[in-house]
C-alpha positions in Angstrom: 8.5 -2.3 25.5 10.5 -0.1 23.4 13.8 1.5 24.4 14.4 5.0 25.3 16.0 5.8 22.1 13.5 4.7 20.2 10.6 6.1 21.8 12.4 9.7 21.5 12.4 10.0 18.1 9.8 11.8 17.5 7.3 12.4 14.9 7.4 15.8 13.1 4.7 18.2 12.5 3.5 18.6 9.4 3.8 22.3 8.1 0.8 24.0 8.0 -0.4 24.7 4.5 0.2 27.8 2.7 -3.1 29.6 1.5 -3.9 28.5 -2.0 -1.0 26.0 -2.2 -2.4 22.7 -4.0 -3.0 19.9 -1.7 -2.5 16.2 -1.9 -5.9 15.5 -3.5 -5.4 18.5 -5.5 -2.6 17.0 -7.3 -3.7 13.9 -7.3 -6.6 15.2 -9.2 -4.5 17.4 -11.6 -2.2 14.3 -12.3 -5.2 12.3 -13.2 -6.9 14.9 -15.7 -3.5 15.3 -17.0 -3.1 11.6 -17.1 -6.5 11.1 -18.9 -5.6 13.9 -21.8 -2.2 11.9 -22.5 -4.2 8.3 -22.8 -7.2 9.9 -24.9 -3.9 11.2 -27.3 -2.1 7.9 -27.1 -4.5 5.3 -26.5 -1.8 2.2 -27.9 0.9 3.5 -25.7 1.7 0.8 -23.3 3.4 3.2 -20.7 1.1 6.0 -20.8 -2.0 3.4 -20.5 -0.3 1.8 -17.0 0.9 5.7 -15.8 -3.0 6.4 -16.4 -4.1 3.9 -14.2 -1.5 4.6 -11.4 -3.1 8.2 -11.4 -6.4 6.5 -11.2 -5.4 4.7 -8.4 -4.6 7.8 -6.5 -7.0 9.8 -8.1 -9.9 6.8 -6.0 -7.7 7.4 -2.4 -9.5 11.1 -2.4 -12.9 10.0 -3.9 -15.7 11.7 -1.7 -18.1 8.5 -2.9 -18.3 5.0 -3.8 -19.5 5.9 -7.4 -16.7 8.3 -8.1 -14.2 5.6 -6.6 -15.8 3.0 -8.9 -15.8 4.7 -12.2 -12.0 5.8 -12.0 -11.1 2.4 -10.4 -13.0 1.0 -14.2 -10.9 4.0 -15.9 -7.6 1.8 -14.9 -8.7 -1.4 -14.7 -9.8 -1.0 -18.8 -6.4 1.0 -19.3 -4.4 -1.6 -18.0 -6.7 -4.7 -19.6 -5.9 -2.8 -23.2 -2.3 -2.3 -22.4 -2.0 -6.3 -21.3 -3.6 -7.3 -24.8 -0.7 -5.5 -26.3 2.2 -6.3 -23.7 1.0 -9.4 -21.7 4.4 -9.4 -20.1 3.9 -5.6 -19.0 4.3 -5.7 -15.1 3.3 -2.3 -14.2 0.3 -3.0 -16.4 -0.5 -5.8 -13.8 0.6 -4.2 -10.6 -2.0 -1.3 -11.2 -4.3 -3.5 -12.5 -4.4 -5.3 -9.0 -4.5 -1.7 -7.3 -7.8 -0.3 -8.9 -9.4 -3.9 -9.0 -8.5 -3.2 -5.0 -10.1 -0.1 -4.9 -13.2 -1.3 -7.0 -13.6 -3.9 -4.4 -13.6 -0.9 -2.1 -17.1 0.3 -3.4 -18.4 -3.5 -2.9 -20.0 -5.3 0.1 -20.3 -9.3 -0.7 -19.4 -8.9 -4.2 -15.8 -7.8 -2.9 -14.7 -11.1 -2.5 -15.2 -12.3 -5.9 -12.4 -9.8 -7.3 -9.4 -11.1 -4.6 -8.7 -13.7 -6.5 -7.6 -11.4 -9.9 -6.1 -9.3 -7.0 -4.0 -12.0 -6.4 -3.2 -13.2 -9.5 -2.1 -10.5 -11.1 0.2 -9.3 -7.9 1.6 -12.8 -8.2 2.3 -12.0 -11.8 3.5 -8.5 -11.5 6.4 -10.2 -8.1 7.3 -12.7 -11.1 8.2 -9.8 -14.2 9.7 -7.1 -11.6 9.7 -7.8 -7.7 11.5 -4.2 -7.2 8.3 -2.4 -8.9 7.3 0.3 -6.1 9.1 -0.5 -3.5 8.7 -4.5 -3.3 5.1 -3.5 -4.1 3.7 -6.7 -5.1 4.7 -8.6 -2.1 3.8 -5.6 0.0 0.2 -5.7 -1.4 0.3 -9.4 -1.3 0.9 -9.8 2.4 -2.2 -7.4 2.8 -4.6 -9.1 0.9 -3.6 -12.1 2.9 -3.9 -10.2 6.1 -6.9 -8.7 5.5 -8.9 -11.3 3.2 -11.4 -13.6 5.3 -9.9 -16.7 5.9 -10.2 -20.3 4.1 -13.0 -21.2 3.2 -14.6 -18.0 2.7 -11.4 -16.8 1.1 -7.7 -16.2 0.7 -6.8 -15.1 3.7 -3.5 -16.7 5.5 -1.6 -15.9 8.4 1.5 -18.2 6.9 1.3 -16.1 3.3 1.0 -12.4 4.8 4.1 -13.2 7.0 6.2 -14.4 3.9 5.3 -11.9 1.9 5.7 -8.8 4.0 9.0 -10.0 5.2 9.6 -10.5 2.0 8.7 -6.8 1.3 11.3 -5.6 4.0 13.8 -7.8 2.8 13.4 -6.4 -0.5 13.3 -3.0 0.0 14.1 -2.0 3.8 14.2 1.3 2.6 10.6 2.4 2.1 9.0 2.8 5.3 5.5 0.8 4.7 7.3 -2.2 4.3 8.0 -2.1 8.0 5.1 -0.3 9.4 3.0 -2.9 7.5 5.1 -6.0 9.3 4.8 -4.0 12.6 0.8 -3.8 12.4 0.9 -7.7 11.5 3.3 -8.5 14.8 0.5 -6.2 16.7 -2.8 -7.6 15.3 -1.3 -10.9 16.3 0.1 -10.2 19.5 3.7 -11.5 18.6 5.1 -8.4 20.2 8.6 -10.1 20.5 8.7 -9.4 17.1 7.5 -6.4 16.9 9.7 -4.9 19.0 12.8 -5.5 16.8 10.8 -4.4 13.5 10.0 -1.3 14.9 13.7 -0.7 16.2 14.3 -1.6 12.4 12.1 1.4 10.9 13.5 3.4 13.9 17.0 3.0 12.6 16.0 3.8 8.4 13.5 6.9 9.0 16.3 9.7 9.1 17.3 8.5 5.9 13.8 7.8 4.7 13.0 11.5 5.3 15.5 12.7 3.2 14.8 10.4 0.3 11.1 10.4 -0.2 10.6 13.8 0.4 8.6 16.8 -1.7 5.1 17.4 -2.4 4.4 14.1 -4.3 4.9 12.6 -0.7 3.1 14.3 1.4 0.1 12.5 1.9 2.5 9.5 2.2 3.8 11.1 5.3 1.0 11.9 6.9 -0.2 8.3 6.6 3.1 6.9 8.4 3.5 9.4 10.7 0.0 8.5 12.1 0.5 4.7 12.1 4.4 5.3 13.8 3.2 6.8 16.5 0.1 4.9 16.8 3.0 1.9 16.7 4.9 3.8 19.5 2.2 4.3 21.7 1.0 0.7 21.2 4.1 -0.8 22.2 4.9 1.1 25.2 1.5 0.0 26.5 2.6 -3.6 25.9 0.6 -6.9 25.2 -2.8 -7.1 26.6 -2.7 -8.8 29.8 -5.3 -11.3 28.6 -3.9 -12.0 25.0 -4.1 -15.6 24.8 -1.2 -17.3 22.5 -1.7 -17.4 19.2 -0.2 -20.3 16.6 2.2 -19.0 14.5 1.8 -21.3 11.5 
């Protein structure tokens, strides 16, 4: 169970959109057309190719179809690809790489799991040039692919690598808010909730500050997103662990 305080802080609204203000897909979509123009002008720019796919990757989180998702997830995955033959050592070049193969592998059924391993590799490669890039990014995504990849020997998945590297995430950057709520949803999924507890007293105790920090239109939809899976968080806590959870291994 949580205690009282935590389970009064509560979640704000979000403000209600003003008529004909842009929206997070709206600028997600500008950002990408603008993105697109800069990497048609400077197609051997190294930064603008890796910024490019960045705004790809957002650009696929408001995709209405596979096919849409698909050909801006190729957009970065060839941006990045080019930039890496010029800058092997580019990390952001492999971090985004790793984020629209992710989202390619989205679009996929079967042929999904072919693409984790590149995932993989090029997260590993992007923690070993700059583990600080977006927020402990490539051990946050890390520890999801592990969470959420079938396990050995249909593929990658691992219990042991998710919890080292989305611990490592927090330890990295306690900062950022889905470094913890990602740790708190692995706790819950496997039913450790005496270590759940604590994380989410841990987010509890950084999300004034986090509020002020990350805050403005560009993270909005970010918002939204944790403000649903706090309270989801909350509500699953103070319900406790289901009476007939049976104990899991924690290797």
């Amino acid at each position: 169970m949580l205690g009282a305080t935590l389970l009064a802080l509560s979640v704000p609204a979000a403000d209600a959109p003003k008529a004909g203000a842009p929206t997070p897909a709206s600028r997600a979509e500008r950002t990408y057309r603008d993105a697109r123009a800069l990497r048609d002008a400077q197609p051997t720019n190294t930064a603008v190719a890796w910024q490019f796919a960045r705004a790809c990757f957002d650009q696929c989180e408001f995709s209405q179809n596979n096919a849409d998702r698909a050909r801006v997830a190729n957009e970065g995955i060839q941006a990045c690809r080019q930039a890496l033959s010029n800058d092997p050592a580019l990390a952001p070049a492999h971090y985004y790489l790793a984020m629209d193969l992710g989202q390619l592998a989205r679009t996929k059924l079967l042929g999904a799991l072919a693409l984790l391993d590149e995932m993989e590799k090029e997260w590993k490669t992007a923690a070993g040039l700059d583990e600080n890039l977006d927020y402990a990014g490539p051990d946050r995504n890390l520890g999801l692919l592990y969470l959420n990849a079938p396990d050995w020997p249909l593929s990658i998945g691992s219990r042991a690598d998710a919890r080292q590297h989305l611990l490592r995430a927090v330890q990295l950057h306690p900062e950022y808010p889905e470094n913890h709520l990602n740790l708190i949803e692995a706790w819950l999924k496997w039913n450790h909730y005496a270590d759940a507890g604590p994380a989410a007293g841990a987010l509890a105790q950084i999300l004034p500050q986090a509020r002020m920090k990350f805050t403005g239109p560009a993270w909005d939809s970010s918002w939204e997103d944790w403000n649903k899976r706090w309270a989801a968080i909350q509500k699953q806590l103070s319900a406790g662990p289901p009476v007939a959870a049976a104990p899991h291994n924690r290797k």
